[in-house]
C-alpha positions as CSV (number, residue, x, y, z in Angstrom):
1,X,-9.2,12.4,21.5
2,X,-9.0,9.0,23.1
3,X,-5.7,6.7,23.4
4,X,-4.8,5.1,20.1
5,X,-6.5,1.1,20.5
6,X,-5.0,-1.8,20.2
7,X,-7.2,-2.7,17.2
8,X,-6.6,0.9,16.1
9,X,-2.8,0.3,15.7
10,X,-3.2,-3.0,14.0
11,X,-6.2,-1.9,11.9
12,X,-3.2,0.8,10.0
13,X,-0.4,-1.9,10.2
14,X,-2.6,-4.6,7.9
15,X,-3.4,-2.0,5.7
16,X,0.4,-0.3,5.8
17,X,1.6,-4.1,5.2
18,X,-0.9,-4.8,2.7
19,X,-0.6,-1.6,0.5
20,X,3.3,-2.0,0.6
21,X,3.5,-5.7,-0.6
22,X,0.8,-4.6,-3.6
23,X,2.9,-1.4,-4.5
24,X,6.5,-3.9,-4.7
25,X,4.7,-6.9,-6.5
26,X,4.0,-4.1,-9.5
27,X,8.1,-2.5,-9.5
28,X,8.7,-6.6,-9.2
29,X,6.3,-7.7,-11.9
30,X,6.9,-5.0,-14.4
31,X,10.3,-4.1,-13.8
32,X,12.3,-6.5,-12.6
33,X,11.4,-10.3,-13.1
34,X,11.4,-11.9,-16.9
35,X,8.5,-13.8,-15.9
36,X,5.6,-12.2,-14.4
37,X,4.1,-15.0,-13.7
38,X,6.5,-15.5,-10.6
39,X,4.6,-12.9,-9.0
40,X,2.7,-15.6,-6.8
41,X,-1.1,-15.2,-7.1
42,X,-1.4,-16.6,-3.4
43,X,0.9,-13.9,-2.0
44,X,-0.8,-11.2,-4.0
45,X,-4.1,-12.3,-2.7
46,X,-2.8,-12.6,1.1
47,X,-1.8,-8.6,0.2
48,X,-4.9,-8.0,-0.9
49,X,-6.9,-9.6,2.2
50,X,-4.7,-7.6,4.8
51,X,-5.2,-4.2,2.9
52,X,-8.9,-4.7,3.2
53,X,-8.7,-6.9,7.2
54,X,-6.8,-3.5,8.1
55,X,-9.5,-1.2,6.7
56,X,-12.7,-3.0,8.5
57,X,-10.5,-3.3,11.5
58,X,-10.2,0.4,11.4
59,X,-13.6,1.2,10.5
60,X,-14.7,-0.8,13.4
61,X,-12.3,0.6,15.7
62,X,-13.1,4.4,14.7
63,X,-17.1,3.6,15.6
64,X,-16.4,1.9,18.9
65,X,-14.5,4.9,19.8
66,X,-17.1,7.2,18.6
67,X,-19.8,5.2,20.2
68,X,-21.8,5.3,17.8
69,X,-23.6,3.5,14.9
70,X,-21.8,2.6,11.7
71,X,-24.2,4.7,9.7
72,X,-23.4,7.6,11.9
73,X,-20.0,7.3,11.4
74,X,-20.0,6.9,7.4
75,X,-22.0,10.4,7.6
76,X,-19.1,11.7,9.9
77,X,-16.0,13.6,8.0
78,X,-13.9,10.4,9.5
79,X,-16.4,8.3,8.3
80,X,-16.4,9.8,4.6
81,X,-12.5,9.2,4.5
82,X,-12.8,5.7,5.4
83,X,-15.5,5.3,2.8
84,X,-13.0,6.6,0.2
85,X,-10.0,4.5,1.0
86,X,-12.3,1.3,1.5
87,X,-13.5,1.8,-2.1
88,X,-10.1,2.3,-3.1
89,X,-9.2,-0.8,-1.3
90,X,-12.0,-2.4,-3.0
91,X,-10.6,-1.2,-6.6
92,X,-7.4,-3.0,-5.2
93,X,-8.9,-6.2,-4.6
94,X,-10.7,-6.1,-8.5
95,X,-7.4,-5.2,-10.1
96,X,-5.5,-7.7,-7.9
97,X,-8.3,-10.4,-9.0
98,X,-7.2,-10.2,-12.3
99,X,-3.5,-10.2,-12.1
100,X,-4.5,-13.3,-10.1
101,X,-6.9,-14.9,-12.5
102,X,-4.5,-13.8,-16.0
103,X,-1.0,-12.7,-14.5
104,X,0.5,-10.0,-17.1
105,X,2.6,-7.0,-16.4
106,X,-0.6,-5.2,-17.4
107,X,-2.3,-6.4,-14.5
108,X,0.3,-5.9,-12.2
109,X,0.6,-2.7,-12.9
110,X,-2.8,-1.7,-12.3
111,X,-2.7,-3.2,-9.0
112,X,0.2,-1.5,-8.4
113,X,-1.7,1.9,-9.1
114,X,-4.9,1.5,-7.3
115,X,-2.6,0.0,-4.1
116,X,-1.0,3.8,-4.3
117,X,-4.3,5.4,-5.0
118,X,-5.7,3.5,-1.4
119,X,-2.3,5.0,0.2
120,X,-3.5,8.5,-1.2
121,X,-6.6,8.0,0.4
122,X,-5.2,6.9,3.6
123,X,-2.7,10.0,3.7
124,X,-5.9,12.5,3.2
125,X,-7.3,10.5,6.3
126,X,-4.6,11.2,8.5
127,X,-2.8,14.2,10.1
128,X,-0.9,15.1,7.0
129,X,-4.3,17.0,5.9
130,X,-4.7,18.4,8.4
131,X,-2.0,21.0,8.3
132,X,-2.3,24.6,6.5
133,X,-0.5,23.5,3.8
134,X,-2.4,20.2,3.2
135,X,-1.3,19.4,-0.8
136,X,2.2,19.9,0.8
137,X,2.2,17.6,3.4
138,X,-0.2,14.7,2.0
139,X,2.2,14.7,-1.3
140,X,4.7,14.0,0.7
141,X,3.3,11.5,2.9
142,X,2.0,10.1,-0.3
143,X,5.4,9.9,-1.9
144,X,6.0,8.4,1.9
145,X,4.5,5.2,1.3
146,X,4.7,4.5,-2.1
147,X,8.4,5.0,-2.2
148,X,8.6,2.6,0.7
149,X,6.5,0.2,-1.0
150,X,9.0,0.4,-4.1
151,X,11.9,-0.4,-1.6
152,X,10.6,-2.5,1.2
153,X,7.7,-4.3,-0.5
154,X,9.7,-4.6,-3.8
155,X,12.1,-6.3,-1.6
156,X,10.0,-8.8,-0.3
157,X,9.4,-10.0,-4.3
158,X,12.5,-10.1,-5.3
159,X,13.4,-12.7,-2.4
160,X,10.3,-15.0,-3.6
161,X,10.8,-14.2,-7.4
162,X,15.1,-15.9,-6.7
163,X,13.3,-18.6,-4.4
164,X,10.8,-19.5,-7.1
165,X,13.7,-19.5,-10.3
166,X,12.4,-16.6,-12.2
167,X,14.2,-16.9,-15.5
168,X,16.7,-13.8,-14.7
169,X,17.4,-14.8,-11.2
170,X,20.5,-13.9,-9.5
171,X,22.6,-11.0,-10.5
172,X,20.6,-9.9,-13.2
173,X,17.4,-9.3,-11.0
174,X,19.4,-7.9,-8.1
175,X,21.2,-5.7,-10.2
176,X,17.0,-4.7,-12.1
177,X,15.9,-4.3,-8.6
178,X,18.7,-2.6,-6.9
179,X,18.8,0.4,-10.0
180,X,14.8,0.9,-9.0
181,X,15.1,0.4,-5.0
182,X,17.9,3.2,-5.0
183,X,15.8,5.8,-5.9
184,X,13.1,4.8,-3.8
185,X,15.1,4.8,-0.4
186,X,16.6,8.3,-1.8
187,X,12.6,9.1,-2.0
188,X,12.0,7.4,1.3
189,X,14.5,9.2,2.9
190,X,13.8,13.0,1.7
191,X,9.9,12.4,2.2
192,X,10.1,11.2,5.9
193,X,12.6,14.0,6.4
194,X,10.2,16.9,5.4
195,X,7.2,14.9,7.3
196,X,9.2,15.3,10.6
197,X,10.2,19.0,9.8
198,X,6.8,19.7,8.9
């Protein structure tokens, strides 16, 4: 196969970065701040818009490397699994809309699903399903990302839910947060481990 691309790489980092922020603004929004509306819409959106930069990048990237047309490539296997994670993507973008235009933990919380159903769709893309035990390895790479999403993108929320005085900032959202991110980096830990074993 050819060398990895320069757009290639950043392609999966915008969509890795966005997917991750969408997956802590739920764990923030639902579980940890008193107010959800601290969840700021612009910083949901600016998830949002990398998730889906990342996806075109990719899709673009994957048909120059092909050489070939974009229709031939949607009718490729590749191009079928980039068809499924840009409409889950897309779903993203509709339920982050709405926890943009009426902010509720509702609305967070379906974001926070259909960013993990895009990182689903993204781990059936990759090399994880490609092994002999597929439902093995993609759960796991699965679990991969959304437990890192918990910890790492959870962390980026709690930073800007203290910086923007949600109601139980301070200890009492540190202490919300850490209880949650705990089990995630336990999670993150484990899953990474079996994906380098296997």
């Amino acid at each position: 196969a050819p060398a990895s691309t320069a757009a290639g790489a950043g392609g999966r980092w915008l969509f890795y970065l966005g997917v991750v922020m969408l997956v802590g603004a739920a764990v923030v929004g639902v579980a940890v701040v008193r107010d959800v509306r601290t969840i700021g819409r612009g910083a949901l959106a600016a998830a949002w818009v990398a998730a889906a930069g990342g996806t075109v990048l990719t899709v673009f990237d994957q048909r120059a490397r092909a050489e070939a047309s974009l229709g031939t490539l949607l009718s490729s296997s590749t191009g079928h699994k980039l068809a499924v994670q840009a409409a889950a993507v897309a779903v993203t973008g509709l339920a982050a809309a709405w926890a943009c235009l009426r902010p509720s933990r509702a609305a967070v919380a379906v974001t926070g699903a259909a960013a993990s159903g895009a990182m689903l769709a993204r781990a059936l893309a990759g090399h994880a399903d490609a092994s002999t035990v597929r439902w093995f390895t993609v759960g796991v790479q699965w679990i991969h990302l959304v437990s890192a999403g918990v910890w790492v993108g959870g962390l980026v929320w709690l930073l800007l839910a203290i910086r923007g005085g949600d109601p139980g900032r301070g200890r009492g959202l540190a202490r919300r947060f850490s209880s949650v991110a705990g089990w995630a980096l336990a999670a993150t830990v484990v899953s990474g481990s079996l994906r380098a074993v296997y």
